[in-house]
N, C-alpha and C positions, 0 to 999 in steps of 0.2 A: 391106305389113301387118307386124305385129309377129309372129312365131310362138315360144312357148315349148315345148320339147320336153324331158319328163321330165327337168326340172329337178331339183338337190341341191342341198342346202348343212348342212356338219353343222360346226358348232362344239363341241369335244371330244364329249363324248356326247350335247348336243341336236343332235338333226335337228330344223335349223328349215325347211328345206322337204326334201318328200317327194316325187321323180317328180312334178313338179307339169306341165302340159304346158295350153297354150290358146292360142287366137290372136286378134288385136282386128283390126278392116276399118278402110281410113282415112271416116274422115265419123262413125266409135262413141265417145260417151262412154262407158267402161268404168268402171264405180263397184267396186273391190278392196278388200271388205269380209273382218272375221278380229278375233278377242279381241288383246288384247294378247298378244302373243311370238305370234301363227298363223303368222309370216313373213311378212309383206305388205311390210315393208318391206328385208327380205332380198331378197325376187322384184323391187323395182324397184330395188336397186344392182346387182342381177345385168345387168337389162334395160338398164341405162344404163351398164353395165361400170366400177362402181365396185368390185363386187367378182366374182372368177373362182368358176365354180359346181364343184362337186366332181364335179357327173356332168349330162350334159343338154345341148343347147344353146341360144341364142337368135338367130334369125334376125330383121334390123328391115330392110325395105324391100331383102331381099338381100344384104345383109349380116350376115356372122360378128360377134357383142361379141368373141369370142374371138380371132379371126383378123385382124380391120379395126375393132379397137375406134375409129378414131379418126374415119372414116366414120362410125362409127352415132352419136357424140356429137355430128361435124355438124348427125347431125336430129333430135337432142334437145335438146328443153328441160325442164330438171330442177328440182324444186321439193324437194329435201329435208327430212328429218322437223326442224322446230328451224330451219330459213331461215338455216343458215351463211353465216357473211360475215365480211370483213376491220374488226370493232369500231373499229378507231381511223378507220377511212377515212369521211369526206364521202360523201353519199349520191350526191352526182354526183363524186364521182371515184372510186366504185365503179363507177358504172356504166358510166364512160368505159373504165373496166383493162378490163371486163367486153368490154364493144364490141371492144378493141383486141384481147385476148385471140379473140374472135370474129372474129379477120382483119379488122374494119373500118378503115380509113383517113378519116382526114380528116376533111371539113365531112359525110361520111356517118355519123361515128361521134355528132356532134353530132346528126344526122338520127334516129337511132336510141333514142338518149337519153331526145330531145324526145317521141318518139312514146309509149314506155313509160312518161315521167313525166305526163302527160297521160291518160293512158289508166288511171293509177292515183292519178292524183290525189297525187302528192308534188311536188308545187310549194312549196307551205307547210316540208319538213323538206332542200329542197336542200342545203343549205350545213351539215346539221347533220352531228355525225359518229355512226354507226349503235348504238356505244353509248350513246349517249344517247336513243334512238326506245324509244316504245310499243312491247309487244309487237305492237301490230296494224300497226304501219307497219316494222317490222322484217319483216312477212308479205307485206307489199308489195312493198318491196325485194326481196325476195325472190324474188317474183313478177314482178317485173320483168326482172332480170337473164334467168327464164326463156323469156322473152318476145323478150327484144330481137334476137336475129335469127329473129324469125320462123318458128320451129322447125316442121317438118312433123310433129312428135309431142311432147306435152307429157305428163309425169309428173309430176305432182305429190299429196306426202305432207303430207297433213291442208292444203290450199290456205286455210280458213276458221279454221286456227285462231288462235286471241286475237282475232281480230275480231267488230268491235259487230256487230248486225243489219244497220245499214246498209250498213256495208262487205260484210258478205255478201252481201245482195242484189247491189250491185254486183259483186263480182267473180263469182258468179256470171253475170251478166247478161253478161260479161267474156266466160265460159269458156265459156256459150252459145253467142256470137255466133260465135265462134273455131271451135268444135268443127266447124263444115259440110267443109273439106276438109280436118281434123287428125283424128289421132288423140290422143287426151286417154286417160290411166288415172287414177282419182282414188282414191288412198286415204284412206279416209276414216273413222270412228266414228260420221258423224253421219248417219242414217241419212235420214234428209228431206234430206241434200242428193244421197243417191243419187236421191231419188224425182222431186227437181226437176231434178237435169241429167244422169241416163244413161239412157241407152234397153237398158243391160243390166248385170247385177253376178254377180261373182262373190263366193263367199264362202272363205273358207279357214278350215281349223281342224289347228295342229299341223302345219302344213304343207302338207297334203292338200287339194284340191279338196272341195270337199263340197257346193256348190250353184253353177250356171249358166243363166242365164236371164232372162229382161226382167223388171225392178221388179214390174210388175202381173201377169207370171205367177208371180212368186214368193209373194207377195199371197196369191194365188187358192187358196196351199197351206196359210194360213192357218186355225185350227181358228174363226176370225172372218171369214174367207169367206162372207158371205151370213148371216152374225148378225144378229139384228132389236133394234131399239136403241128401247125402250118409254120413255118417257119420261110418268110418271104423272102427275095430280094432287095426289096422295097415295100413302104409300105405302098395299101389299097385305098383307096378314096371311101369303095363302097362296100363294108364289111359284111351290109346283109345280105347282099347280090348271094352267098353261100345257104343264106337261110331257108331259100326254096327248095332244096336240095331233101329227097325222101331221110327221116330218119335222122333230122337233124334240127334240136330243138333251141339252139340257139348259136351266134355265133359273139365272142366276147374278144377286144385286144386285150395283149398283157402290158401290165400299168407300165412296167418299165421297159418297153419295145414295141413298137409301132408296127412294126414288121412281122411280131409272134403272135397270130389269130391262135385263138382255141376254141374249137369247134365242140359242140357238147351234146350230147346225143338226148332221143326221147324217151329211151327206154336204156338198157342195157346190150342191146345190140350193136352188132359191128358195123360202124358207117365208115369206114376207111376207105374203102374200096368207092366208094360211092361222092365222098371228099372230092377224093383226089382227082377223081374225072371231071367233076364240078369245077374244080379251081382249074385244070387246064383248063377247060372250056369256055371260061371267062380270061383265059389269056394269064392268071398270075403267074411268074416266074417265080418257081417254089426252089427253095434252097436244099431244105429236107424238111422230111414230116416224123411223127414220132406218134406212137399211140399211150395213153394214159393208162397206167393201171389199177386207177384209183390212188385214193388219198386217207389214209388215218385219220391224218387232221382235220379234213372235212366232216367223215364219219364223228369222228367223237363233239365236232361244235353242236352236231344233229341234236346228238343224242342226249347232253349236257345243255341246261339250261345256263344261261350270261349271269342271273341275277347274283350277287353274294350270298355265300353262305359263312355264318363264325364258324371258326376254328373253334 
């Protein structure tokens, strides 16, 4: 397993991480959620010993970053913010330095190649040279080289970005597949891609741990947790005539529909039941209703403070 322990890192007077401390299981997608500058991506050069922490350690599979940095890079594979890479170099004679650089020899370095160009679909930009790629195939590459020996832990920093839809689905579908005996950390902004491929997320703010817990119980802390979502024929004159109603702490229209009330509860209990006999009873002609299952992106404005932090 990965174990982080009261992590630092302070670049002149920002501390961009703070005693930060957690661990990932191998078979967890970990989705490593934080505002711009929270350090998310200070914590994974730490994790992959790109950069030395000022206080704290990091243990991966038993091994020191500090001590045996070059063990731990063994069983990483790193996907950095921006997908650095050698600009002048052919997309396959990157990936061949890359293999070789990976102690690969021979007709296995070809082996290896084959399998990540394939698996990402750059057949079409082989021969081209990486300045010249789309940002979305420059993401690839990218993801490729992280790929190619088969790394028992992938990190990777923002893995979907510049890509269309499709390539997303796919490389997710990619990171899916992979994730049953890796460990996977994903940094990420986009918060539907924490909900579609990790089974847990942390969040950071200013460096600090500030939220830990699976997608859906983070959700569940939502102030949209169990919100009843009216959906009228028309709108209502009088939105709060629903307000009296047990178990039901507010009632709000949606900015862009007059006719979609969202009903929002006082606790975490179910008022559905209790809604919807409300609105008959005051006569709305209800279209359909829909229950909330909470919101990520609520949870995480919670739990992250607005103010700027430097990069």
């Amino acid at each position: 397993m990965i174990e982080v322990r009261q992590l630092s890192k302070r670049f002149g007077n920002l501390l961009a991480v703070d005693n930060l401390s957690f661990t990932v299981k191998p078979g967890e997608v970990l989705g490593f959620l934080g505002p711009n500058g929270a350090g998310k991506s200070t914590t994974m050069k730490m994790i992959t010993g790109f950069l030395t922490p000022d206080h704290g350690s990091v243990i991966v599979h038993g091994h020191d970053v500090i001590q045996d940095p070059l063990a731990v890079k063994q069983l990483i594979g790193y996907l950095p913010e921006g997908a650095p890479s050698y600009e002048e170099m052919s997309v396959a004679g990157f990936l061949k330095f890359v293999a070789q650089v990976r102690d690969f020899r021979g007709a296995e370095i070809d082996r290896r190649v084959a399998h990540v160009v394939e698996l990402l679909q750059l057949e079409s930009v082989l021969k081209k040279t990486i300045e010249t790629l789309s940002k979305g195939f420059k993401r690839r590459v990218g993801l490729a080289q992280a790929l190619i020996h088969d790394p028992d832990i992938l990190i990777l920093d923002e893995p979907t970005d510049g890509l269309d839809p499709n390539q997303k689905h796919q490389v997710r579908e990619i990171i899916r597949n992979l994730a049953s005996n890796k460990i996977v950390i994903i940094s990420t902004h986009i918060l539907e891609e924490v909900e579609a491929l990790c089974q847990r997320a942390i969040i950071i703010d200013r460096g600090k741990l500030v939220a830990d817990d699976t997608p859906i119980a983070l959700q569940r802390t939502s102030e949209f947790y169990q919100a009843v979502h009216l959906y009228l024929a028309e709108p209502v004159a009088d939105i709060n005539a629903l307000a009296t109603v047990a178990g039901v702490k507010s009632v709000v229209t949606d900015v862009n529909d007059a006719s979609h009330l969202i009903v929002l509860p006082e606790g975490d209990q179910p008022i559905f039941e209790a809604v919807f006999a409300g609105a008959k009873d005051l006569g709305w002609k209800i279209h359909h209703v829909a229950v909330d299952e909470g919101r990520l992106d609520d949870v995480f404005r919670r739990v992250t403070t607005a103010l700027p932090v430097e990069a």
